[in-house]
Structure formats: structure tokens, C-alpha cells
mmCIF entry with sequence, helices, sheets and N, C-alpha, C, O atoms, coordinates in Angstrom:
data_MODEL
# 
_entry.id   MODEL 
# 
_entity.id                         1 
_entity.type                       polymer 
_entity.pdbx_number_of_molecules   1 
# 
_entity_poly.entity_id                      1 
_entity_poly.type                           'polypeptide(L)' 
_entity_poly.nstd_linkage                   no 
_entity_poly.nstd_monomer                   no 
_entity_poly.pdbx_seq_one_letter_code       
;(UNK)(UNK)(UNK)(UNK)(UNK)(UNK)(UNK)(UNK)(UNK)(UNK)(UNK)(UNK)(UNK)(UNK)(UNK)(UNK)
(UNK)(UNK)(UNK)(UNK)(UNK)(UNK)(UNK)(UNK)(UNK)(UNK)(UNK)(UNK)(UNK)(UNK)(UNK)(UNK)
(UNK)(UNK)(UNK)(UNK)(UNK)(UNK)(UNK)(UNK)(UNK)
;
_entity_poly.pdbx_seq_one_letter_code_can   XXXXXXXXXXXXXXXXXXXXXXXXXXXXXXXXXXXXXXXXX 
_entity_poly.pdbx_strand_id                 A 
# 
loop_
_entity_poly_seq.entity_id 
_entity_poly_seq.num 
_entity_poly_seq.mon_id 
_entity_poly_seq.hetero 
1 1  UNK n 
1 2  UNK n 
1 3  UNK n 
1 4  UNK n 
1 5  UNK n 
1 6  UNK n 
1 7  UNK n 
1 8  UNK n 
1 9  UNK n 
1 10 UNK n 
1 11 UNK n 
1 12 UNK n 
1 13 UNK n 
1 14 UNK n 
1 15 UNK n 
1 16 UNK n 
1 17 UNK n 
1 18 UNK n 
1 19 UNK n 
1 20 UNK n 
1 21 UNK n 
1 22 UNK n 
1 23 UNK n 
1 24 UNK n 
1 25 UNK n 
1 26 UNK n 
1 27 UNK n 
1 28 UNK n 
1 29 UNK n 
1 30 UNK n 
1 31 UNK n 
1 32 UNK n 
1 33 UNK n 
1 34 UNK n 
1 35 UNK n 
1 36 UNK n 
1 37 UNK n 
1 38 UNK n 
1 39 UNK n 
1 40 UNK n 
1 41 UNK n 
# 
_struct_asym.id          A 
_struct_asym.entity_id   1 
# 
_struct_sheet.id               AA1 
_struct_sheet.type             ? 
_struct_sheet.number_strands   2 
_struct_sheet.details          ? 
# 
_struct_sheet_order.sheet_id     AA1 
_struct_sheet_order.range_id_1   1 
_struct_sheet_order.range_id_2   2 
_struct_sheet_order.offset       ? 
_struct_sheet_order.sense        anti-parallel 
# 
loop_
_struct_sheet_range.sheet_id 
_struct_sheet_range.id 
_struct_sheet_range.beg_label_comp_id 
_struct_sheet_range.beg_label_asym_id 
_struct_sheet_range.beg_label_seq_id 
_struct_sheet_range.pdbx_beg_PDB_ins_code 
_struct_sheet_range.end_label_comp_id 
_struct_sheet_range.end_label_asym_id 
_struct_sheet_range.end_label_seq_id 
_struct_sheet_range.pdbx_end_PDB_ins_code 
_struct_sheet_range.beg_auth_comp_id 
_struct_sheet_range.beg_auth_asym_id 
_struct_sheet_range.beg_auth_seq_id 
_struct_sheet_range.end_auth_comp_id 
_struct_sheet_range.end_auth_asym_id 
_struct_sheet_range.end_auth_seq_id 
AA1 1 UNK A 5  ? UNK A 9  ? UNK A 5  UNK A 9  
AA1 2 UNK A 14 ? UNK A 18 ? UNK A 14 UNK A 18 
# 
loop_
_atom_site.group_PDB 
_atom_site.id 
_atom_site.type_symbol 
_atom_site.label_atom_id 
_atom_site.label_alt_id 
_atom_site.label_comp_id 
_atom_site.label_asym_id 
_atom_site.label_entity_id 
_atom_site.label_seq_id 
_atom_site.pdbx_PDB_ins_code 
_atom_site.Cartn_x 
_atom_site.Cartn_y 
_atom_site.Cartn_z 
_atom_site.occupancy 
_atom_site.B_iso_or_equiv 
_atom_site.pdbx_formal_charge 
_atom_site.auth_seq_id 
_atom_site.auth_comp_id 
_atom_site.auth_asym_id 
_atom_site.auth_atom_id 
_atom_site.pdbx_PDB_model_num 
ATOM 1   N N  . UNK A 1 1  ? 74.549 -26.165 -65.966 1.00 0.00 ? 1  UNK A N  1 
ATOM 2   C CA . UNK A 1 1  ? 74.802 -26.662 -64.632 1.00 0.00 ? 1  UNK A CA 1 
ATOM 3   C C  . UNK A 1 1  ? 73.867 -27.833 -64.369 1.00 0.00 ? 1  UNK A C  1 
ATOM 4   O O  . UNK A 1 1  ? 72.682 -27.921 -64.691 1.00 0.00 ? 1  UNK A O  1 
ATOM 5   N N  . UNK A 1 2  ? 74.687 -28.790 -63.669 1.00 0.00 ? 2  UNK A N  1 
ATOM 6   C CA . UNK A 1 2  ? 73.289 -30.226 -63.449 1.00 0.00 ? 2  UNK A CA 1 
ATOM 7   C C  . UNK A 1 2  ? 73.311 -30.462 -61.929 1.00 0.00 ? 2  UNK A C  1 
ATOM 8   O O  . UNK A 1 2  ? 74.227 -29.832 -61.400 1.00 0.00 ? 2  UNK A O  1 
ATOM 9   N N  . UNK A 1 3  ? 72.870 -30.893 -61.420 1.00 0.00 ? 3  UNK A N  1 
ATOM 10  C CA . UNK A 1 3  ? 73.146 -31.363 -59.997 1.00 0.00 ? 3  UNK A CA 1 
ATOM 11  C C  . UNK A 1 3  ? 72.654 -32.422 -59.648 1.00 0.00 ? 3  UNK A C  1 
ATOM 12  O O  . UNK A 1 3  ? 71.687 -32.828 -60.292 1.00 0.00 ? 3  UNK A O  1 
ATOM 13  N N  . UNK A 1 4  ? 73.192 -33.266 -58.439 1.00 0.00 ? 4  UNK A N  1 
ATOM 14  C CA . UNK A 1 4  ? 72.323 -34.479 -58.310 1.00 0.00 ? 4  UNK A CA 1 
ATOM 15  C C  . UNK A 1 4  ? 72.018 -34.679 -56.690 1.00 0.00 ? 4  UNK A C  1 
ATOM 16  O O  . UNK A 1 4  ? 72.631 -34.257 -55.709 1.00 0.00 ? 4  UNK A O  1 
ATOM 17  N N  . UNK A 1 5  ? 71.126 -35.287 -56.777 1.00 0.00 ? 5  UNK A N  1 
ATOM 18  C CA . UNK A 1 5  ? 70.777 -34.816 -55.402 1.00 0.00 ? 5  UNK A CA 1 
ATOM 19  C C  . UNK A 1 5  ? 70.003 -36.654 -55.066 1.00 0.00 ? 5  UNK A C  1 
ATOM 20  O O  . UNK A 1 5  ? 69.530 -37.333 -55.978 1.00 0.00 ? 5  UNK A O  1 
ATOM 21  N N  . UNK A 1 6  ? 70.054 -37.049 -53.786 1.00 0.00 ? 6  UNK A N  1 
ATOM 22  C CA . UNK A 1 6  ? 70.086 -38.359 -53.199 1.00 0.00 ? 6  UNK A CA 1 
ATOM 23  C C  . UNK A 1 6  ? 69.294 -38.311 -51.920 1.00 0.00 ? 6  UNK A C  1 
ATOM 24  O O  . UNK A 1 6  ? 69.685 -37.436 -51.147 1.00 0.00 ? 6  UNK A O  1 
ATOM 25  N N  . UNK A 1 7  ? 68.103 -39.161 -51.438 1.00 0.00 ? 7  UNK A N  1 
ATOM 26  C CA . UNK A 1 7  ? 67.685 -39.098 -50.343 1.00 0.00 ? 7  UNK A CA 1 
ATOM 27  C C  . UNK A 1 7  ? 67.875 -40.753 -49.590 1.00 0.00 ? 7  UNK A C  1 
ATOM 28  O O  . UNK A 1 7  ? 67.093 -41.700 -49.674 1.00 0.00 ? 7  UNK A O  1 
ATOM 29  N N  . UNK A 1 8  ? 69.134 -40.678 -48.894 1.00 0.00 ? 8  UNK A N  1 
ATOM 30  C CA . UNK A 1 8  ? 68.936 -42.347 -48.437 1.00 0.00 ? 8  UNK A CA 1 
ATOM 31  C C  . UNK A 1 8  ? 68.585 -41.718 -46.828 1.00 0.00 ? 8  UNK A C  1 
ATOM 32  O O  . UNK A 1 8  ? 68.727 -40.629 -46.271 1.00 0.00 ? 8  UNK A O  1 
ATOM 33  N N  . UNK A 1 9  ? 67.997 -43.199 -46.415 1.00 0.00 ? 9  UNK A N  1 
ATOM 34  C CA . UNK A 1 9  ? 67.668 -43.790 -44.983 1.00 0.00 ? 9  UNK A CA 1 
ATOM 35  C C  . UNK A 1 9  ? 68.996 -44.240 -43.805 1.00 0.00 ? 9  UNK A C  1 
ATOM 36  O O  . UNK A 1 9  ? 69.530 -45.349 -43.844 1.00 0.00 ? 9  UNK A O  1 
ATOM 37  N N  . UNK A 1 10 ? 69.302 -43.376 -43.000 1.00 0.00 ? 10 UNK A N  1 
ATOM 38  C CA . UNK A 1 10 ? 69.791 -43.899 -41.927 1.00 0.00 ? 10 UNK A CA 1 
ATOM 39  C C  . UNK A 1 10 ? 69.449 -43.876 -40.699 1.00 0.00 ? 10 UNK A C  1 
ATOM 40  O O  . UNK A 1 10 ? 69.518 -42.786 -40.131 1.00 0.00 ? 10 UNK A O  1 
ATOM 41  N N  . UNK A 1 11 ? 68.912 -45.237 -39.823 1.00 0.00 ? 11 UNK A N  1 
ATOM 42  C CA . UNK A 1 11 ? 67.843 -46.060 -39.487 1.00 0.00 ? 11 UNK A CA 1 
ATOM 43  C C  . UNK A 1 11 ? 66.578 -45.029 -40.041 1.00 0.00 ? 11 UNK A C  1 
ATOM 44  O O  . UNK A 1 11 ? 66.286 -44.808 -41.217 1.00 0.00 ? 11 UNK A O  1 
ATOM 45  N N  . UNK A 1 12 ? 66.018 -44.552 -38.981 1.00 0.00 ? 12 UNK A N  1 
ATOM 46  C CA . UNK A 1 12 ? 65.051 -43.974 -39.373 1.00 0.00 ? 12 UNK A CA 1 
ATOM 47  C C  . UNK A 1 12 ? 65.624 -41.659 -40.106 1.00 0.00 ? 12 UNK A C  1 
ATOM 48  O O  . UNK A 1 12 ? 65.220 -40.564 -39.715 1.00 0.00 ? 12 UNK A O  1 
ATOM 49  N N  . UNK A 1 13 ? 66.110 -41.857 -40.629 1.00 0.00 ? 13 UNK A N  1 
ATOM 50  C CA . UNK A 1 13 ? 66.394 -40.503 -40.604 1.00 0.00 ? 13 UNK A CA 1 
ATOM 51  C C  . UNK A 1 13 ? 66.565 -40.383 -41.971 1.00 0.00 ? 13 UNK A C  1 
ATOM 52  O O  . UNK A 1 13 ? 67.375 -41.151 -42.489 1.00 0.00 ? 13 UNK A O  1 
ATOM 53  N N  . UNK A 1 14 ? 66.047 -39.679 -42.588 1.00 0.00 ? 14 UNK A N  1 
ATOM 54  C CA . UNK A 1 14 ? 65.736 -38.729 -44.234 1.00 0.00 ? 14 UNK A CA 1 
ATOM 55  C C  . UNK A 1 14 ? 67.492 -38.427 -44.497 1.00 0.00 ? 14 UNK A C  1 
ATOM 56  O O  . UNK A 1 14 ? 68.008 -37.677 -43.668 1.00 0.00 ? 14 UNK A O  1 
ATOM 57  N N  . UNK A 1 15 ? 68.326 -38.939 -45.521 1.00 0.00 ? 15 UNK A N  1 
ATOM 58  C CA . UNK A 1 15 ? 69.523 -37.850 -45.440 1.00 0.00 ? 15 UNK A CA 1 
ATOM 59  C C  . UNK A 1 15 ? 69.251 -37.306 -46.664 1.00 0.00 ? 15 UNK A C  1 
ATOM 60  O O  . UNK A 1 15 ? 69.452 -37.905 -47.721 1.00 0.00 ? 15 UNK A O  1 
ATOM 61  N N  . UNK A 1 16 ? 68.823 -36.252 -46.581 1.00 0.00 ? 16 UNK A N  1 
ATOM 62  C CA . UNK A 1 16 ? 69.233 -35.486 -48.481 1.00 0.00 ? 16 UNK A CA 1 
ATOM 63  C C  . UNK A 1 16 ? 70.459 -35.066 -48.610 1.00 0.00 ? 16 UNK A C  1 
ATOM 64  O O  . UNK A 1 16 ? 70.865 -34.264 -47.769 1.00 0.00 ? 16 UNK A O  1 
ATOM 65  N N  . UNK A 1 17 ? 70.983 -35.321 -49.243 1.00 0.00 ? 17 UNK A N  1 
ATOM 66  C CA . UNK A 1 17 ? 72.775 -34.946 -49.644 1.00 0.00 ? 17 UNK A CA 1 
ATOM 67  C C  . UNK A 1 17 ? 72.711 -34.762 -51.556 1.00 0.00 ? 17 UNK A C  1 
ATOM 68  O O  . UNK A 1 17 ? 72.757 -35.593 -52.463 1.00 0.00 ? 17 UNK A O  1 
ATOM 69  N N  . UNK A 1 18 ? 72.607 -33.497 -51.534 1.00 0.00 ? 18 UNK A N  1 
ATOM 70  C CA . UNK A 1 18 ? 73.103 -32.904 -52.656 1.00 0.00 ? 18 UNK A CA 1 
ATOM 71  C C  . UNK A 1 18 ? 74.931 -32.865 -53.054 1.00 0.00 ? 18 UNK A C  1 
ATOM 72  O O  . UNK A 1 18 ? 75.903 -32.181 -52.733 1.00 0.00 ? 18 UNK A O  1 
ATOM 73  N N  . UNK A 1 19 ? 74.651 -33.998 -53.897 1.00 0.00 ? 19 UNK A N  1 
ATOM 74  C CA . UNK A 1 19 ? 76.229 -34.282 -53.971 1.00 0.00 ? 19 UNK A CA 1 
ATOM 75  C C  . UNK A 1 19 ? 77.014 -33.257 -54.546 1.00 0.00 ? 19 UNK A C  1 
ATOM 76  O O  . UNK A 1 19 ? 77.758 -32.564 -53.853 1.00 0.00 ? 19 UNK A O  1 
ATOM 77  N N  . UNK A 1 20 ? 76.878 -33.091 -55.966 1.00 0.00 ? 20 UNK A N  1 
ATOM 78  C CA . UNK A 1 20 ? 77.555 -31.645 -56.300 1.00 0.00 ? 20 UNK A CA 1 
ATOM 79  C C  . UNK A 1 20 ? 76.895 -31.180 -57.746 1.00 0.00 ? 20 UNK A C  1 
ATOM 80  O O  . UNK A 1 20 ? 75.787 -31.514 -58.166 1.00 0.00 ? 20 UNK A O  1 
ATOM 81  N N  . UNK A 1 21 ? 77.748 -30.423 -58.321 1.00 0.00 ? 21 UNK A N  1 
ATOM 82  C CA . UNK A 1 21 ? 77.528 -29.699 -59.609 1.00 0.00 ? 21 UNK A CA 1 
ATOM 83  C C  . UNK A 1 21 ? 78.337 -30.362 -60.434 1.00 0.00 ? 21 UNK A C  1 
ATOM 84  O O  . UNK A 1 21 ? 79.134 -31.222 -60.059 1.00 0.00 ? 21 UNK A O  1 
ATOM 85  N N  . UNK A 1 22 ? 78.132 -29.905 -61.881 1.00 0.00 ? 22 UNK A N  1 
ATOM 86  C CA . UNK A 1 22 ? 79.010 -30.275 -63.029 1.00 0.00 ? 22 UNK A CA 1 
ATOM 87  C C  . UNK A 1 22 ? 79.334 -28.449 -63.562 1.00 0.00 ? 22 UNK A C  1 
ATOM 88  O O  . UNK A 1 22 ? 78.631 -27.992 -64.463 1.00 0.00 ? 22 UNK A O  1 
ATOM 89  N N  . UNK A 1 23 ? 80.090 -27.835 -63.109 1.00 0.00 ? 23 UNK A N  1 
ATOM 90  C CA . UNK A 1 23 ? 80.505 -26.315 -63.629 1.00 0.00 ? 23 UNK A CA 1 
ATOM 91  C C  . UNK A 1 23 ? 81.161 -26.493 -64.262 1.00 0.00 ? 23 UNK A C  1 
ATOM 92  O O  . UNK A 1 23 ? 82.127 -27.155 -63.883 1.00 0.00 ? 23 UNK A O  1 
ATOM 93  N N  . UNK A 1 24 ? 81.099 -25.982 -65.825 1.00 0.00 ? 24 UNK A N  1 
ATOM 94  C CA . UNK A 1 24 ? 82.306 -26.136 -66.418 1.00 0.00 ? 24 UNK A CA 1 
ATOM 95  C C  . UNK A 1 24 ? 83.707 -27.316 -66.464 1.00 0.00 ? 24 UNK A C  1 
ATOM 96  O O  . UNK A 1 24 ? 84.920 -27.113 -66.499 1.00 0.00 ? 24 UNK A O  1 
ATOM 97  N N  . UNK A 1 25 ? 82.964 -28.478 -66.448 1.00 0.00 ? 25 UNK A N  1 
ATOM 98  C CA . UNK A 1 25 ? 83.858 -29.564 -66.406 1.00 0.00 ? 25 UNK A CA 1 
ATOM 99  C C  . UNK A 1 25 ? 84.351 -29.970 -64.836 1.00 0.00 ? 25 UNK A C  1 
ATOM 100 O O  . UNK A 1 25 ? 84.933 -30.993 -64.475 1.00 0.00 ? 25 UNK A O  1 
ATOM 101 N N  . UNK A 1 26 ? 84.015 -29.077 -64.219 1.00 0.00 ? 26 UNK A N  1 
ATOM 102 C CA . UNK A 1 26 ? 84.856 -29.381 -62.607 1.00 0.00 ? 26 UNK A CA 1 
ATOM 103 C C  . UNK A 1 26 ? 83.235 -29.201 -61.843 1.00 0.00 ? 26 UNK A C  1 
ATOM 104 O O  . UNK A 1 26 ? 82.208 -28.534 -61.970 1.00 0.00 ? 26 UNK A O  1 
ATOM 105 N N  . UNK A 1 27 ? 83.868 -30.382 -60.913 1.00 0.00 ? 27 UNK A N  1 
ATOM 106 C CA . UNK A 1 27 ? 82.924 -31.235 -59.815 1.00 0.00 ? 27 UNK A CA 1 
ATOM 107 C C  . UNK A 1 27 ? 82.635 -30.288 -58.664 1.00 0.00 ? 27 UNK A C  1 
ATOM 108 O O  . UNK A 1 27 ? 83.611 -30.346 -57.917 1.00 0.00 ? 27 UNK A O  1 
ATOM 109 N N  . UNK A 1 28 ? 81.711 -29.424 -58.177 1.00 0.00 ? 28 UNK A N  1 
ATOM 110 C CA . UNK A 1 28 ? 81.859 -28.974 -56.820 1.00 0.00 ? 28 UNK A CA 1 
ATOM 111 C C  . UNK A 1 28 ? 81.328 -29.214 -55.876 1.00 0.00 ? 28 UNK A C  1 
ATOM 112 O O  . UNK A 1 28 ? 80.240 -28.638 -55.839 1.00 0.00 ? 28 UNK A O  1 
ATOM 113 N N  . UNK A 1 29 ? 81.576 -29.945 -54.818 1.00 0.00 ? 29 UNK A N  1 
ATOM 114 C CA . UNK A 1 29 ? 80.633 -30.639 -54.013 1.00 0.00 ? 29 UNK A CA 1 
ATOM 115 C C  . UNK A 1 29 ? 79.711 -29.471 -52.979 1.00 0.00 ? 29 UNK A C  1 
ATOM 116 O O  . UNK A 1 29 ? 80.446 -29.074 -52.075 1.00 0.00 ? 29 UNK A O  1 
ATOM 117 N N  . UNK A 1 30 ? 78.670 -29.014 -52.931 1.00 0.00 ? 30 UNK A N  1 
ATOM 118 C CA . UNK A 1 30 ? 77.865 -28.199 -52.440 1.00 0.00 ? 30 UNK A CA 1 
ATOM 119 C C  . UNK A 1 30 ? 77.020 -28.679 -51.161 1.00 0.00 ? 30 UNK A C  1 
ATOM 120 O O  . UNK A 1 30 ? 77.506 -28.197 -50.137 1.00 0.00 ? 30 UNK A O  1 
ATOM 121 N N  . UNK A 1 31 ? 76.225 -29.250 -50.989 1.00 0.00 ? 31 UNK A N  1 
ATOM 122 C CA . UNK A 1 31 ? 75.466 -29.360 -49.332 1.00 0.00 ? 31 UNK A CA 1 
ATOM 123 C C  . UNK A 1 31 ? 75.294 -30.829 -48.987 1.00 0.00 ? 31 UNK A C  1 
ATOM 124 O O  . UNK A 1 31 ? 75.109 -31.803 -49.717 1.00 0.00 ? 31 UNK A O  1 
ATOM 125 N N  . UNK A 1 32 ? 75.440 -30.683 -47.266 1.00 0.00 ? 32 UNK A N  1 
ATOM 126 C CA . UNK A 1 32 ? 75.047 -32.149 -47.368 1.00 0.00 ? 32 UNK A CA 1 
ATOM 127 C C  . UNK A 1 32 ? 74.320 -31.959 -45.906 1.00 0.00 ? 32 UNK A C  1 
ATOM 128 O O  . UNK A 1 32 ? 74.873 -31.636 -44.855 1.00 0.00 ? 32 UNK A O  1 
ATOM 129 N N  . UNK A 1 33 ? 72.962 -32.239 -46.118 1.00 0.00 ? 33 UNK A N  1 
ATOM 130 C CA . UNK A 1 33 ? 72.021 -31.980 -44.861 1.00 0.00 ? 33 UNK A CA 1 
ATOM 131 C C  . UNK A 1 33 ? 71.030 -33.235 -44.160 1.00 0.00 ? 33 UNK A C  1 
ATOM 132 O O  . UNK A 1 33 ? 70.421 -33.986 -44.923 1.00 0.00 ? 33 UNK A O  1 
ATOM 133 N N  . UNK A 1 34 ? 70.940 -33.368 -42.973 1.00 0.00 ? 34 UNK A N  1 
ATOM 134 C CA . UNK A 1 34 ? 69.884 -33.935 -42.255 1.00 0.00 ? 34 UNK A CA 1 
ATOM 135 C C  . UNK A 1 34 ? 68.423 -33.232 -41.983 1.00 0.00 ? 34 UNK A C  1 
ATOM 136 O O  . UNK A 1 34 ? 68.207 -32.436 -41.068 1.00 0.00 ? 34 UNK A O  1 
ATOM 137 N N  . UNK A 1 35 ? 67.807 -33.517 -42.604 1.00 0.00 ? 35 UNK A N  1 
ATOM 138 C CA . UNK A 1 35 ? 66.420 -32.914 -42.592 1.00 0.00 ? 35 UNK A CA 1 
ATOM 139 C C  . UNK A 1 35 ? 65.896 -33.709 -41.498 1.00 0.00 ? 35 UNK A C  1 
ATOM 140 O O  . UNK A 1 35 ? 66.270 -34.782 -41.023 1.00 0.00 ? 35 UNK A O  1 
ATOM 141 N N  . UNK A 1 36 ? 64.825 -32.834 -41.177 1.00 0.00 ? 36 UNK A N  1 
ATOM 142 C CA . UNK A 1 36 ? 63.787 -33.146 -39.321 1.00 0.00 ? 36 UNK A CA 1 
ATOM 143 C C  . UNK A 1 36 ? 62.979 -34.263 -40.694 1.00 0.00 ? 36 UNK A C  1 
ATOM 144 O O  . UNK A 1 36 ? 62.943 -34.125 -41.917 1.00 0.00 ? 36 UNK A O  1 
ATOM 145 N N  . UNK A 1 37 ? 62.382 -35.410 -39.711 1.00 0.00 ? 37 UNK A N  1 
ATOM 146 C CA . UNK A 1 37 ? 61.622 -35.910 -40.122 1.00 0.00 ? 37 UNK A CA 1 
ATOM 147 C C  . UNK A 1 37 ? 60.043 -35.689 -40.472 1.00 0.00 ? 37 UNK A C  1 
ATOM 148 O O  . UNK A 1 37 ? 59.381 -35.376 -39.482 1.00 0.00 ? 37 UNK A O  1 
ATOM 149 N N  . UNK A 1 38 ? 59.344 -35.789 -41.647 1.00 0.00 ? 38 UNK A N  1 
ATOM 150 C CA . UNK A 1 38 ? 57.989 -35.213 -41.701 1.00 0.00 ? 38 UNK A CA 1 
ATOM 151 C C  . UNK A 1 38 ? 57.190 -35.674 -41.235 1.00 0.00 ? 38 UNK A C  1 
ATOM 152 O O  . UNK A 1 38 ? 57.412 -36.770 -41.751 1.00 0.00 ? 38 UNK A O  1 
ATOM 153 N N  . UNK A 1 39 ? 55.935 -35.936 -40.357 1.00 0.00 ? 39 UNK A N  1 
ATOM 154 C CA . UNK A 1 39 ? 54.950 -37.041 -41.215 1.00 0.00 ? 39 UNK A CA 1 
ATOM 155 C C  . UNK A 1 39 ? 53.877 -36.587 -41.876 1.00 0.00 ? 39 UNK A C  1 
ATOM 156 O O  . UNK A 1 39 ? 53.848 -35.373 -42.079 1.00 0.00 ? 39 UNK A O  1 
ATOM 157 N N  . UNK A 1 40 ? 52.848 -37.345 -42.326 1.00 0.00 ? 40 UNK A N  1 
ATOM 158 C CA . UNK A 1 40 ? 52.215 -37.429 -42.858 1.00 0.00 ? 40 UNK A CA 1 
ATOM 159 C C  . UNK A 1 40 ? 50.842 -36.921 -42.193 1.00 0.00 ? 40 UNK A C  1 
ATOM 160 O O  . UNK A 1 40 ? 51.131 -37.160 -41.020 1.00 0.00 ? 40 UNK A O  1 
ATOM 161 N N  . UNK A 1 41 ? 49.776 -36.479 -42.152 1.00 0.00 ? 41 UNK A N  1 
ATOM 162 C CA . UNK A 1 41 ? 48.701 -36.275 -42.017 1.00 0.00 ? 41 UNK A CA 1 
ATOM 163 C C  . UNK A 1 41 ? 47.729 -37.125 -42.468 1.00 0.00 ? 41 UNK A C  1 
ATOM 164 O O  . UNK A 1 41 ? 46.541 -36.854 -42.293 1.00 0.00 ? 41 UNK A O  1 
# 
């Protein structure tokens, strides 16, 4: 199993979007989330 996973910027906002899997030859598209923003300390 592989997965790929992507963090772009929209304006200021984190998107992680885990695009999908490779199962057995077929594509399954699995989560696609807005995470709270962190900061830093």
C-alpha cells in the first residue's frame, strides 16, 4: 500500500489532503482535511 499525501496553502490555511492509496492496482481516494493552524513557540 503507498499513499500520498500534500500540504498546500490557501491564503493563509494549512490544507493536508491525503489524496489516496494504490490497493491492489485501484486508486482509493481516502481524506481530505483542513487542519487549525499551529504556531510556533
Amino acid at each position: 500500500m503507498k499513499t500520498f499525501a500534500r500540504i498546500w496553502h490557501y491564503s493563509q490555511t494549512p490544507l493536508n489532503i491525503l489524496l489516496h492509496t494504490l490497493l491492489g492496482g485501484t486508486l482509493i481516494p481516502l481524506v481530505w482535511s483542513i487542519l487549525p493552524h499551529q504556531r510556533s513557540s
